[in-house]
PQR file with spaces between the fields and no chain letter, atoms N, CA, C, O and H, PARSE charges and radii, in Angstrom:
ATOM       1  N    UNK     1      -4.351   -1.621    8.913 -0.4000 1.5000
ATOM       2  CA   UNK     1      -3.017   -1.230    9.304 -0.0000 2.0000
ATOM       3  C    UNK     1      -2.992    0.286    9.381  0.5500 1.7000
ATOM       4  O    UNK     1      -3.349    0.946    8.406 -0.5500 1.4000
ATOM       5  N    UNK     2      -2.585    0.860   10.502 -0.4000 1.5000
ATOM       6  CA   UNK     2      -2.579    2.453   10.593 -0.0000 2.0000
ATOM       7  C    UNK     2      -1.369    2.843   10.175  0.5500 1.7000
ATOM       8  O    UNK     2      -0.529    1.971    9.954 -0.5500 1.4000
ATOM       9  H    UNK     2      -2.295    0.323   11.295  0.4000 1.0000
ATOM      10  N    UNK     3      -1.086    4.058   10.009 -0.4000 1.5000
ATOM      11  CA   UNK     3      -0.139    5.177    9.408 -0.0000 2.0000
ATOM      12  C    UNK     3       0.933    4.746    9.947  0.5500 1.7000
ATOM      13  O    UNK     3       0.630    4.301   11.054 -0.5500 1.4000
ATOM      14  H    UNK     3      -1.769    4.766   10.189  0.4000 1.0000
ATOM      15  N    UNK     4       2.115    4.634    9.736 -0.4000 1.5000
ATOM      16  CA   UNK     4       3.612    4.435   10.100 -0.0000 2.0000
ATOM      17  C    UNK     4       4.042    5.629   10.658  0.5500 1.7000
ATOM      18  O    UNK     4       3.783    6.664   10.043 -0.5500 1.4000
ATOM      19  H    UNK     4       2.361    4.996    8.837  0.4000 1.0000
ATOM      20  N    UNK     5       4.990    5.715   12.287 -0.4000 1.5000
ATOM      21  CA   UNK     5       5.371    7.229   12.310 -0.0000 2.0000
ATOM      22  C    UNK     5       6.859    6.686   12.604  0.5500 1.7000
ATOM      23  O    UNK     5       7.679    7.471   12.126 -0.5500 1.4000
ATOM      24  H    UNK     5       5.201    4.875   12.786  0.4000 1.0000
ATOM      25  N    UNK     6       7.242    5.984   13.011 -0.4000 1.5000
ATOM      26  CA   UNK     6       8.709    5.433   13.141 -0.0000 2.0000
ATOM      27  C    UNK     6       9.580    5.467   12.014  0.5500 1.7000
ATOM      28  O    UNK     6       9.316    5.109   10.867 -0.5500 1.4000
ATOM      29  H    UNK     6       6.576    5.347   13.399  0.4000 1.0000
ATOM      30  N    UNK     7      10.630    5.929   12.453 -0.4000 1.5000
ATOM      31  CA   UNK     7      11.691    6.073   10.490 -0.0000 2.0000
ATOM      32  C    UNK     7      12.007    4.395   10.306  0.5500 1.7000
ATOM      33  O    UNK     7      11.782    3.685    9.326 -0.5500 1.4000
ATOM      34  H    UNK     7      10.844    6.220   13.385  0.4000 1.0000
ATOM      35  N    UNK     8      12.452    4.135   11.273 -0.4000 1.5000
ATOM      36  CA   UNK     8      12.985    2.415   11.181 -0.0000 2.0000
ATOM      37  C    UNK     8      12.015    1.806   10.775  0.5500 1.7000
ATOM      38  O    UNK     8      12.253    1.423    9.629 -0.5500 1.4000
ATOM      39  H    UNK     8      12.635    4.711   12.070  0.4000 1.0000
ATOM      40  N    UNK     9      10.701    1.407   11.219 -0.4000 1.5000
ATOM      41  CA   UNK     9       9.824    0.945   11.318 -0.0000 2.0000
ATOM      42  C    UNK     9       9.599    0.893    9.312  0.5500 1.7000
ATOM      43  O    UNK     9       9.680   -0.074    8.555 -0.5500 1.4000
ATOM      44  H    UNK     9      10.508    1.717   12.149  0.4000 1.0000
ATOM      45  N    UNK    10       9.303    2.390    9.005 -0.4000 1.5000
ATOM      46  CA   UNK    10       9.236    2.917    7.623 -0.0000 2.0000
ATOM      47  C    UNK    10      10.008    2.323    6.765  0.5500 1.7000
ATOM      48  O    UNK    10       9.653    1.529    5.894 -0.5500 1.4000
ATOM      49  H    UNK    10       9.237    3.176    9.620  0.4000 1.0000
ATOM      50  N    UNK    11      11.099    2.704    7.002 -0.4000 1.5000
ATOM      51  CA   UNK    11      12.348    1.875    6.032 -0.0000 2.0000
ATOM      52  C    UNK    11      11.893    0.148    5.843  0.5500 1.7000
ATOM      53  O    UNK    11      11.479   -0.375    4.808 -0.5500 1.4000
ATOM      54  H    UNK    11      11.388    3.349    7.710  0.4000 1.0000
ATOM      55  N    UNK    12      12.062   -0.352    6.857 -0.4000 1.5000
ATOM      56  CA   UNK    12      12.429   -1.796    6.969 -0.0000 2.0000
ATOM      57  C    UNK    12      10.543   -1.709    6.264  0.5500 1.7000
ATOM      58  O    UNK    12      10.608   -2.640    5.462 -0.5500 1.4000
ATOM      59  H    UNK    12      12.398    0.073    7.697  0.4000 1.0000
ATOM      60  N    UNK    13       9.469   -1.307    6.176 -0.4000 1.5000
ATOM      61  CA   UNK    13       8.008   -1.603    5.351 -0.0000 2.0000
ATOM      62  C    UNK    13       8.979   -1.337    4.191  0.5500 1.7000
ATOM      63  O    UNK    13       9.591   -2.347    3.843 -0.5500 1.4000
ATOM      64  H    UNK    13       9.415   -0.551    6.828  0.4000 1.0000
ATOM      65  N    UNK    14       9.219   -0.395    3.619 -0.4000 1.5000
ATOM      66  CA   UNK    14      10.098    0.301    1.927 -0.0000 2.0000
ATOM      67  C    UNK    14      10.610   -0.718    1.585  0.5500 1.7000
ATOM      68  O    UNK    14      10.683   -1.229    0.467 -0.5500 1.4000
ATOM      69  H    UNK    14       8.721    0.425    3.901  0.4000 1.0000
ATOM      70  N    UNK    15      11.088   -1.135    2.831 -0.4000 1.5000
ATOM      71  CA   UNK    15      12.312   -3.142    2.044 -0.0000 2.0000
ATOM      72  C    UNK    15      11.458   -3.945    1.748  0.5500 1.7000
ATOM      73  O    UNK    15      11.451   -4.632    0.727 -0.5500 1.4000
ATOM      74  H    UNK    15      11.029   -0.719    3.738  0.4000 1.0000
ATOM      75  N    UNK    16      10.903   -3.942    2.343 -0.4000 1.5000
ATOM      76  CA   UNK    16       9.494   -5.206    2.365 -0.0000 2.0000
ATOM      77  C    UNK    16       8.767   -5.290    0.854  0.5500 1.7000
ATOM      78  O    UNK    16       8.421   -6.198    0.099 -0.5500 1.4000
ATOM      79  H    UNK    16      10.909   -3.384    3.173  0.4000 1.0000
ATOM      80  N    UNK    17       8.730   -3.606    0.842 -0.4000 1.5000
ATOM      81  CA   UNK    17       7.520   -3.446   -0.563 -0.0000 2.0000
ATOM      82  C    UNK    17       8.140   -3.961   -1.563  0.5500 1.7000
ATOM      83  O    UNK    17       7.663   -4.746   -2.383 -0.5500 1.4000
ATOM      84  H    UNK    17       9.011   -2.868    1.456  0.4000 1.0000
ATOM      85  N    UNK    18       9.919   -3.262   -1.502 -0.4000 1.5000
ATOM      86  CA   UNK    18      10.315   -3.630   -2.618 -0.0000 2.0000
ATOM      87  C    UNK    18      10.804   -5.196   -2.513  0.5500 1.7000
ATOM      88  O    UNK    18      11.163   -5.333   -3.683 -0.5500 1.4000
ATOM      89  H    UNK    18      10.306   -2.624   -0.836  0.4000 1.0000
ATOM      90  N    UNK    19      10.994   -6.145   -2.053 -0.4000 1.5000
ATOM      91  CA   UNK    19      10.845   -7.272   -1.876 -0.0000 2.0000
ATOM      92  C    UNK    19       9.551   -7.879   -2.816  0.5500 1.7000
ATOM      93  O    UNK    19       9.545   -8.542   -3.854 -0.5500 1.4000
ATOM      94  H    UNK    19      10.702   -6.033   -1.103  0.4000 1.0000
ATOM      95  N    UNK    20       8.325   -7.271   -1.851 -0.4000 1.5000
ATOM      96  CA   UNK    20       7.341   -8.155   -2.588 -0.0000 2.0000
ATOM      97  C    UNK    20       7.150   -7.702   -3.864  0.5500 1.7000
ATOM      98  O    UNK    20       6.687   -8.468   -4.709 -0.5500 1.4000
ATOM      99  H    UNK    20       8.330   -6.733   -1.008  0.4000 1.0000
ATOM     100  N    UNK    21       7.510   -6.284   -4.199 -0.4000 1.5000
ATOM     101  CA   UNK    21       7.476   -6.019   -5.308 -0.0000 2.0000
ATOM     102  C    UNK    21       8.031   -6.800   -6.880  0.5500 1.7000
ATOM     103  O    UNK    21       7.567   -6.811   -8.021 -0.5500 1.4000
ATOM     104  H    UNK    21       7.886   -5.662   -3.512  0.4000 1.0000
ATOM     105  N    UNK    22       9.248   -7.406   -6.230 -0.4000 1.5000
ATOM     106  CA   UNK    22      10.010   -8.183   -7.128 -0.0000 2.0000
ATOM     107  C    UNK    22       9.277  -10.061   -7.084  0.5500 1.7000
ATOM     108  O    UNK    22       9.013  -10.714   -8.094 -0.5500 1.4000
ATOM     109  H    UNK    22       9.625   -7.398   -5.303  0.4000 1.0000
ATOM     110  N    UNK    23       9.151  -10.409   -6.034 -0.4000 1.5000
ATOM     111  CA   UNK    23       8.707  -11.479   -5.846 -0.0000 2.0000
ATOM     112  C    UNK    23       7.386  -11.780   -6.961  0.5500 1.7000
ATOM     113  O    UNK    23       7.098  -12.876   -7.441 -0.5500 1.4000
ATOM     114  H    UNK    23       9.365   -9.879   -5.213  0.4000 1.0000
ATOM     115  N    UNK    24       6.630  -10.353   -7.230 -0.4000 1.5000
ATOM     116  CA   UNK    24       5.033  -10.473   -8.006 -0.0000 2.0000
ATOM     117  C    UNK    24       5.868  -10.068   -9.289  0.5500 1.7000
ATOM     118  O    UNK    24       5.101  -10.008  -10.250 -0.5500 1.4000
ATOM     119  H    UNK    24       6.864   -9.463   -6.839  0.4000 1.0000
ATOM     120  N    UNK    25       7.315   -9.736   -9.676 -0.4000 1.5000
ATOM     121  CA   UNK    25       7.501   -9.450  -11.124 -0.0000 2.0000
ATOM     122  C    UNK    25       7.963  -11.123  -11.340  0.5500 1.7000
ATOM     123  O    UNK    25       7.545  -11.753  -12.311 -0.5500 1.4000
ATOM     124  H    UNK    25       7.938   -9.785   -8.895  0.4000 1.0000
ATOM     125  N    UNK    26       8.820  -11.707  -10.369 -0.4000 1.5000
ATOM     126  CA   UNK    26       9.527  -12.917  -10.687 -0.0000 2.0000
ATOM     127  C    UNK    26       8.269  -13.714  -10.762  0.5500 1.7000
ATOM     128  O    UNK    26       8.167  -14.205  -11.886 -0.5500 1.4000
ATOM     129  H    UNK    26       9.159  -11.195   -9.580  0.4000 1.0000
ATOM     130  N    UNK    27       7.029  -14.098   -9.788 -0.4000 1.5000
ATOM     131  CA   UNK    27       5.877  -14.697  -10.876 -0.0000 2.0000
ATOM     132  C    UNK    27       5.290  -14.764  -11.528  0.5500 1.7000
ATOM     133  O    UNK    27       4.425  -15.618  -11.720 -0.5500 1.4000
ATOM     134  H    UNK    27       7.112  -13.699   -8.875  0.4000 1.0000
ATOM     135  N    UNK    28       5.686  -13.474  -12.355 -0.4000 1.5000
ATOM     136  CA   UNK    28       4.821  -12.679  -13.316 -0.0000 2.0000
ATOM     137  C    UNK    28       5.374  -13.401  -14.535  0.5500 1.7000
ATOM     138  O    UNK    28       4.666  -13.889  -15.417 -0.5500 1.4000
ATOM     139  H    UNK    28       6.388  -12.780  -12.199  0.4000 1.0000
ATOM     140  N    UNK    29       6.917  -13.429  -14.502 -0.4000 1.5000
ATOM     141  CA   UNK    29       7.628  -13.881  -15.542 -0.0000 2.0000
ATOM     142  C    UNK    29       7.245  -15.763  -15.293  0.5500 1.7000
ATOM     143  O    UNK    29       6.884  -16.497  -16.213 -0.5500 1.4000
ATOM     144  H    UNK    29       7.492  -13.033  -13.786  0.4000 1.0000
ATOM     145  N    UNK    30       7.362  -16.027  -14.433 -0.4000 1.5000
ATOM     146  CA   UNK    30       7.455  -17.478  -14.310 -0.0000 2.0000
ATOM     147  C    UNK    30       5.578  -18.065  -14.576  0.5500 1.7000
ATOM     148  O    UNK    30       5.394  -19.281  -14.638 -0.5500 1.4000
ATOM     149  H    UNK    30       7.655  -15.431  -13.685  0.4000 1.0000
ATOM     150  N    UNK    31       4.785  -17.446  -14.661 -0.4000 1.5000
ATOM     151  CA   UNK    31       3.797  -17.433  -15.011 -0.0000 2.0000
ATOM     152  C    UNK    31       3.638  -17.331  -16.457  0.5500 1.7000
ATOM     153  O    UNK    31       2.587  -17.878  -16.788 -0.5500 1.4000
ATOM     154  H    UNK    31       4.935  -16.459  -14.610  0.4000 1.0000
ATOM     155  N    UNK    32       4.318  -16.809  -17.509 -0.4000 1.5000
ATOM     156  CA   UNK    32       4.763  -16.244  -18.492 -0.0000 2.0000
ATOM     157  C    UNK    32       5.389  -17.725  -19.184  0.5500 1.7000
ATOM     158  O    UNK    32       4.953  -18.452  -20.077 -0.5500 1.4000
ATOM     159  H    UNK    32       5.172  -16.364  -17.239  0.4000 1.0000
ATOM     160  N    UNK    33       6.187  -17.767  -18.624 -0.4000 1.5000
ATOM     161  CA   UNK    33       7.067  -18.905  -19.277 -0.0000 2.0000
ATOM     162  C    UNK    33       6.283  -20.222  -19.188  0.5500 1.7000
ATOM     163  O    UNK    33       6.304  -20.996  -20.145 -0.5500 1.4000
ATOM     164  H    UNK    33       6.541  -17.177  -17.898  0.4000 1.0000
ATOM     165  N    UNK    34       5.479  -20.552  -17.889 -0.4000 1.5000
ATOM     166  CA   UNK    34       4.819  -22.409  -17.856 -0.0000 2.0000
ATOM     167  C    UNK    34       3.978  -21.933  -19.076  0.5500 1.7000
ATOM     168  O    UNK    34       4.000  -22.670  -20.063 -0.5500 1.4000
ATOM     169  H    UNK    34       5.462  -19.923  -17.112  0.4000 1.0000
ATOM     170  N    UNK    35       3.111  -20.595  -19.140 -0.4000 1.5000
ATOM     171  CA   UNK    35       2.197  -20.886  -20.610 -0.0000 2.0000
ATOM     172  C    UNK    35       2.642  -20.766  -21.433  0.5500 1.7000
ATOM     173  O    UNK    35       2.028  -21.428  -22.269 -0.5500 1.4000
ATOM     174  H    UNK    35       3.093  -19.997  -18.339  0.4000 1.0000
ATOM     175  N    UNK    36       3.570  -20.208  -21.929 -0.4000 1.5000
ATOM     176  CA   UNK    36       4.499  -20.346  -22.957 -0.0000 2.0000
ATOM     177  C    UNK    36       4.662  -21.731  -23.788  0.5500 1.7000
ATOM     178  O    UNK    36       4.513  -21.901  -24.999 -0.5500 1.4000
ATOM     179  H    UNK    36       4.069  -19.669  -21.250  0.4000 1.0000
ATOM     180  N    UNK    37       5.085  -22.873  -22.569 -0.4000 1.5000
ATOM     181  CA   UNK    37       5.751  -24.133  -22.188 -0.0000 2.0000
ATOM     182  C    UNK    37       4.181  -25.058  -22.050  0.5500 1.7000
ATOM     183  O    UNK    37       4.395  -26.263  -21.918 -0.5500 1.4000
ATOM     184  H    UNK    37       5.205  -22.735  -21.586  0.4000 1.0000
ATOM     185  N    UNK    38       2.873  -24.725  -22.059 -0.4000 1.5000
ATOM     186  CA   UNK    38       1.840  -25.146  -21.680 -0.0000 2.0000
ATOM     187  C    UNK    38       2.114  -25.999  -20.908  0.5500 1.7000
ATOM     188  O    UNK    38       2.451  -27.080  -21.391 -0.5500 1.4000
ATOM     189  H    UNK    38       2.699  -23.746  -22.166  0.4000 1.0000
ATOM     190  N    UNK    39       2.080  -25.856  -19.457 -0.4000 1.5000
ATOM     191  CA   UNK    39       2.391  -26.730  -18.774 -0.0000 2.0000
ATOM     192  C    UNK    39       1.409  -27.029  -17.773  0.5500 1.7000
ATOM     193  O    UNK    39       0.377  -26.522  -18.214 -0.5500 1.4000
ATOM     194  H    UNK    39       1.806  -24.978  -19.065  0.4000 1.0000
ATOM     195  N    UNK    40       1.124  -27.628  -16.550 -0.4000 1.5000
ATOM     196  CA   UNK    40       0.306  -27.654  -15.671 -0.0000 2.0000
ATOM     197  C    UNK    40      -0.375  -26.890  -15.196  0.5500 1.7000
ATOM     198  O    UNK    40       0.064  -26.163  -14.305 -0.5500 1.4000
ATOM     199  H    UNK    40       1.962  -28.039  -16.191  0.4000 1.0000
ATOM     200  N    UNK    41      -2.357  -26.750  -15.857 -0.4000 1.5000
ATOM     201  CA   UNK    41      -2.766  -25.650  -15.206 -0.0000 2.0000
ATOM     202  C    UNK    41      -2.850  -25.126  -14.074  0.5500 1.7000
ATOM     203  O    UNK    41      -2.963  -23.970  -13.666 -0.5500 1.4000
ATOM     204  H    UNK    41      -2.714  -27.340  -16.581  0.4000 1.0000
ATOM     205  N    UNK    42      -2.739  -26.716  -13.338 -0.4000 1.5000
ATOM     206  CA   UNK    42      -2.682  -26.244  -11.831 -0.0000 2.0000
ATOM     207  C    UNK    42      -1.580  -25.497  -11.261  0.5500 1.7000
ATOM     208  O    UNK    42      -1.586  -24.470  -10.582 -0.5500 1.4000
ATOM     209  H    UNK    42      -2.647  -27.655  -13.669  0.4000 1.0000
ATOM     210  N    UNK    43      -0.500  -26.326  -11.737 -0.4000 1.5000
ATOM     211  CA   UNK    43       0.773  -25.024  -10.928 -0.0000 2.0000
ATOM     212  C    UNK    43       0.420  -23.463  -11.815  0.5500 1.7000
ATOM     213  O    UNK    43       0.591  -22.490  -11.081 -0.5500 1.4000
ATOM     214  H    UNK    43      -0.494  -27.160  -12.289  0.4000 1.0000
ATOM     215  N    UNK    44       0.069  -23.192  -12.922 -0.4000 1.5000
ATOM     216  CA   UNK    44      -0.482  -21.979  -13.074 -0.0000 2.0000
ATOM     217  C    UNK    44      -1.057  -21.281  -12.151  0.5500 1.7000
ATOM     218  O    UNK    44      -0.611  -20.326  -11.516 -0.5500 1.4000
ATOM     219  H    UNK    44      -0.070  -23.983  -13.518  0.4000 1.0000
ATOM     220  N    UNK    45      -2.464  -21.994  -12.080 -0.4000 1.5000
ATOM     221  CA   UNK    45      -3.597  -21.729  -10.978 -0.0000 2.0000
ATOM     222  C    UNK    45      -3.025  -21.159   -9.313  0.5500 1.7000
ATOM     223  O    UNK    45      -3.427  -20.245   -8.593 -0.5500 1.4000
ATOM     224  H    UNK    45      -2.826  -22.770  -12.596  0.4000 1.0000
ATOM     225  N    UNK    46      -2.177  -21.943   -9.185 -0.4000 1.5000
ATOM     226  CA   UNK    46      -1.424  -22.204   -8.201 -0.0000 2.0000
ATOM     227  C    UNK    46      -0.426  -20.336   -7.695  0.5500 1.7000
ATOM     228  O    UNK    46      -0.573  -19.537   -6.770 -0.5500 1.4000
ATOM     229  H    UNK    46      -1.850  -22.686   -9.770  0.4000 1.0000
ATOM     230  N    UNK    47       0.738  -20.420   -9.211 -0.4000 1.5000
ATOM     231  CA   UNK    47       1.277  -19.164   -9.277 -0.0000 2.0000
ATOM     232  C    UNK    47       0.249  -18.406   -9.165  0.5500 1.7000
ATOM     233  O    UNK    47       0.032  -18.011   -8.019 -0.5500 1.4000
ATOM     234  H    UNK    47       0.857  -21.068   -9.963  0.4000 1.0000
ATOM     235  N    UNK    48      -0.709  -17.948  -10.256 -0.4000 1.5000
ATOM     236  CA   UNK    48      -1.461  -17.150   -9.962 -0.0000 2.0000
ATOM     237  C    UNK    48      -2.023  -16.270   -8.838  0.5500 1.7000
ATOM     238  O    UNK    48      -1.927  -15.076   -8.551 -0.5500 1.4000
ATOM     239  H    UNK    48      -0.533  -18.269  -11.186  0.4000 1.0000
ATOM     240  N    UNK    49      -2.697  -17.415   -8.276 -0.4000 1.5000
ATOM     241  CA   UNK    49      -3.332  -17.184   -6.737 -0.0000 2.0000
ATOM     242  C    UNK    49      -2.033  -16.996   -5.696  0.5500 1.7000
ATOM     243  O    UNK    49      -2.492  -16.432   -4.702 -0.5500 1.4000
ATOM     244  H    UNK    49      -2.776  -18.384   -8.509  0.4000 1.0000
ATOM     245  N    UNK    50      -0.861  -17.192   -5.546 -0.4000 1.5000
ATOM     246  CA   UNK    50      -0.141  -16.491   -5.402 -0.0000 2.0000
ATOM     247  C    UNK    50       0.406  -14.773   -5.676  0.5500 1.7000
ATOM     248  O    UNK    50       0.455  -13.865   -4.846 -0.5500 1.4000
ATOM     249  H    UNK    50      -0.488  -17.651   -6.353  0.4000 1.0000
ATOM     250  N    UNK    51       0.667  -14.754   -6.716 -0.4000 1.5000
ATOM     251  CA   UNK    51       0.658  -13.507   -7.166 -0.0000 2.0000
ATOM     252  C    UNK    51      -0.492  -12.740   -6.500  0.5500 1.7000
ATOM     253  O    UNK    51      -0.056  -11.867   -5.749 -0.5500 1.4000
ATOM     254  H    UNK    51       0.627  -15.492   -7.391  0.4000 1.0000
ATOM     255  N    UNK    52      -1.925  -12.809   -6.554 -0.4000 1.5000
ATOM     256  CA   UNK    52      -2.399  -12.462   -6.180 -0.0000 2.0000
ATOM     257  C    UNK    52      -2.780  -11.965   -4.689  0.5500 1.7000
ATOM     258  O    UNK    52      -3.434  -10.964   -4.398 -0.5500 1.4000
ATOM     259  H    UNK    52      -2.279  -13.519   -7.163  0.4000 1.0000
ATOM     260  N    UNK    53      -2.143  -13.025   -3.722 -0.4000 1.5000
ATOM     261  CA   UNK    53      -1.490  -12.808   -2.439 -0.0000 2.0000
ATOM     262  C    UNK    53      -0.631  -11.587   -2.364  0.5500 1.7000
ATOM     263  O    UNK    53      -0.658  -10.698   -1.513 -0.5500 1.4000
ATOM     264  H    UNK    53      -1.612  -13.839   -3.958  0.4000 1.0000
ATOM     265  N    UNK    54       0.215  -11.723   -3.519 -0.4000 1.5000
ATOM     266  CA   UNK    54       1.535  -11.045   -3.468 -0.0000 2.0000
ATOM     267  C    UNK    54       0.749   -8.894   -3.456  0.5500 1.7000
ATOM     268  O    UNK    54       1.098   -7.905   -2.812 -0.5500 1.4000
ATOM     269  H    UNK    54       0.238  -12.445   -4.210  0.4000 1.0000
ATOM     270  N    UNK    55      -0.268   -9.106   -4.439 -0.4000 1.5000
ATOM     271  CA   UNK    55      -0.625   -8.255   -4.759 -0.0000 2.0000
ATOM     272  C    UNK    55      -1.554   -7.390   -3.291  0.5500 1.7000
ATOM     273  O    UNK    55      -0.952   -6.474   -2.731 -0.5500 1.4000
ATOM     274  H    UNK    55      -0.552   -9.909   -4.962  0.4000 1.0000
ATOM     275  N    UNK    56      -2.414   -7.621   -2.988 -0.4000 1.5000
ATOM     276  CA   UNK    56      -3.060   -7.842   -1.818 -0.0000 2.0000
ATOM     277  C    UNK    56      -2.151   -7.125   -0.407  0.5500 1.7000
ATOM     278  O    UNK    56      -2.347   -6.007    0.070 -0.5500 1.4000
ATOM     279  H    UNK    56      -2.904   -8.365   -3.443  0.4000 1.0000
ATOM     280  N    UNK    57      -1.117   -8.167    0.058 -0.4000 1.5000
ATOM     281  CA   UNK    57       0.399   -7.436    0.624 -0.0000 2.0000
ATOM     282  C    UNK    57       0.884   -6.158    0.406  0.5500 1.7000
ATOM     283  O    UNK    57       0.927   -5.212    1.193 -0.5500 1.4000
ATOM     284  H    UNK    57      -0.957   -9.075   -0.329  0.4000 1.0000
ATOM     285  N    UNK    58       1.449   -6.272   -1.403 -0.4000 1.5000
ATOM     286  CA   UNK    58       1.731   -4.439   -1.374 -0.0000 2.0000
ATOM     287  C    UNK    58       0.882   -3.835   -1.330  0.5500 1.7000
ATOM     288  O    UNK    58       1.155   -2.770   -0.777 -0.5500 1.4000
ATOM     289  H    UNK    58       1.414   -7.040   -2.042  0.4000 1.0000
ATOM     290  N    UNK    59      -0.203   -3.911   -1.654 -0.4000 1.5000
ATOM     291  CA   UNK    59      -1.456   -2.858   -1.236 -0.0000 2.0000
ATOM     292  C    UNK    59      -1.770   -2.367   -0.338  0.5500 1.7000
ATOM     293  O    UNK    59      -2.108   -1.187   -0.242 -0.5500 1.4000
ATOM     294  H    UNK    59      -0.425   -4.776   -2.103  0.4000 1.0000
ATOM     295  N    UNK    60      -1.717   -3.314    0.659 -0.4000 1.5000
ATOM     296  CA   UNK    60      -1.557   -2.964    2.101 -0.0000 2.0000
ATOM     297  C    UNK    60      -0.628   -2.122    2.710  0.5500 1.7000
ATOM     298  O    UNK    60      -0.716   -1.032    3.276 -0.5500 1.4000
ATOM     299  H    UNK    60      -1.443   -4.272    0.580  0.4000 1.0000
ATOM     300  N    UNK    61       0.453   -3.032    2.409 -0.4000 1.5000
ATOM     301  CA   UNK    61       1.629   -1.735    2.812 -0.0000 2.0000
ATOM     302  C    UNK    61       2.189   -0.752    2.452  0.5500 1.7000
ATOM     303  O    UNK    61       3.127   -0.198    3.025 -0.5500 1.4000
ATOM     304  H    UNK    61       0.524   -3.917    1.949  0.4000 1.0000
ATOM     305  N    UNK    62       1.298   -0.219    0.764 -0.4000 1.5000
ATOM     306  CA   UNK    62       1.391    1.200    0.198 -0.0000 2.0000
ATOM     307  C    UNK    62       0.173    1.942    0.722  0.5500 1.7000
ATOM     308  O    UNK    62       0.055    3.109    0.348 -0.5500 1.4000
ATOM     309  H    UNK    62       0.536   -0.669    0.299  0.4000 1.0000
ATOM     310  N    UNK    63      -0.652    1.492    1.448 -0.4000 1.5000
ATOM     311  CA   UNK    63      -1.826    1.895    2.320 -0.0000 2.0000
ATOM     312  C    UNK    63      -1.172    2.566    3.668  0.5500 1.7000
ATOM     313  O    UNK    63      -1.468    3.667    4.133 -0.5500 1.4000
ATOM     314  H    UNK    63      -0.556    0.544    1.753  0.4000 1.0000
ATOM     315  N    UNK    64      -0.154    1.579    4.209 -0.4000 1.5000
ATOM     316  CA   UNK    64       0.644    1.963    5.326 -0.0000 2.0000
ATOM     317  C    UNK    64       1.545    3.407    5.394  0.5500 1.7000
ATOM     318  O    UNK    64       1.768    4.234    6.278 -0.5500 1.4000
ATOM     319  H    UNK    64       0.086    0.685    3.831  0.4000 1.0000
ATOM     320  N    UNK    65       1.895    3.265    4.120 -0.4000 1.5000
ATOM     321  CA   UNK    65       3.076    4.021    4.192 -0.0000 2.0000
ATOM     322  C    UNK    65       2.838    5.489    3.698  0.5500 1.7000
ATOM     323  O    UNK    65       3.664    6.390    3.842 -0.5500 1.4000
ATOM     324  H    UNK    65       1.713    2.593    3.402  0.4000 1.0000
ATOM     325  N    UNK    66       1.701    5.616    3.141 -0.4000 1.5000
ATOM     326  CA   UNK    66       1.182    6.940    2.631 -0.0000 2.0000
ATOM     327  C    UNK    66       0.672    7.318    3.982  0.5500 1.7000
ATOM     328  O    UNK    66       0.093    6.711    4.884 -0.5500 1.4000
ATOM     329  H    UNK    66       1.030    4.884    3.024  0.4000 1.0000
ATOM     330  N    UNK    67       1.133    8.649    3.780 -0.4000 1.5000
ATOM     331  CA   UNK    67       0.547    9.597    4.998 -0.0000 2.0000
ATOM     332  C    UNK    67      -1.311    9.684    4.970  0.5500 1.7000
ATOM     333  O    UNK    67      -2.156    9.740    4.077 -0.5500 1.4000
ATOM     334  H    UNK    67       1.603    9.142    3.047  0.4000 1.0000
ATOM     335  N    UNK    68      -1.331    9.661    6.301 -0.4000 1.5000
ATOM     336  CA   UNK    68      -3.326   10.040    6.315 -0.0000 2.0000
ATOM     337  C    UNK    68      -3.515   11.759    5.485  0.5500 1.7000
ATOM     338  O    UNK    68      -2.585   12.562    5.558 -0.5500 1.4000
ATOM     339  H    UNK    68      -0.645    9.615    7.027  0.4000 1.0000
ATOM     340  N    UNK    69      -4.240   11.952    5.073 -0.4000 1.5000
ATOM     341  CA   UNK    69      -4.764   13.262    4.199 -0.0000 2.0000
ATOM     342  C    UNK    69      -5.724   13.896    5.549  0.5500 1.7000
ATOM     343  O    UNK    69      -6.342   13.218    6.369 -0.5500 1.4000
ATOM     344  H    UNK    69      -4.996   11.300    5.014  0.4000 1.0000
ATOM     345  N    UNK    70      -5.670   14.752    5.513 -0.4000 1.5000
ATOM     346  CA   UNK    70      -6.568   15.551    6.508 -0.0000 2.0000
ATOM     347  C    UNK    70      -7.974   15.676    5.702  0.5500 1.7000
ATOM     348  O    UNK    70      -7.963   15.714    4.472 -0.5500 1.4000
ATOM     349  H    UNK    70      -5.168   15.303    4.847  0.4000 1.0000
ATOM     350  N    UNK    71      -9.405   15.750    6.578 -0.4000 1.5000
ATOM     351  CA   UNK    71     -10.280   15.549    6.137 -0.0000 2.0000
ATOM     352  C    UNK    71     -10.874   17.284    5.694  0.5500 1.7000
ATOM     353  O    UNK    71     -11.951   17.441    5.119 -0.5500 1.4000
ATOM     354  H    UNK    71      -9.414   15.720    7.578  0.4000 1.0000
């Protein structure tokens, strides 16, 4: 994904981040609670590898949104 130069474009990625940002705290907690609750490793497994999606995403689009550094 290359550098963002559009303000709109920018903003509406900023919503996004913070979106997924919350989405990887809300499975963070809900990940939290099934082991708590020992519950199905698979839906664990499941959240997890999610989250991990989740993680992957903002990375990307804090990759996007930082300016290129001159060499």
């Amino acid at each position: 994904m290359s550098r963002i130069d559009d303000p709109a474009q920018l903003q509406a990625f900023a919503h996004r981040l913070v979106e997924l940002r919350q989405a990887h705290r809300d499975l963070d907690t809900a990940i939290h609670g099934l082991q708590d609750a020992r519950a199905d490793e698979l839906a664990i497994q499941r959240l997890k590898k999610r989250k991990l999606q989740l993680k992957d995403r903002i990375a990307l689009l804090e990759r996007a949104l930082v300016p290129d550094e001159p060499a």
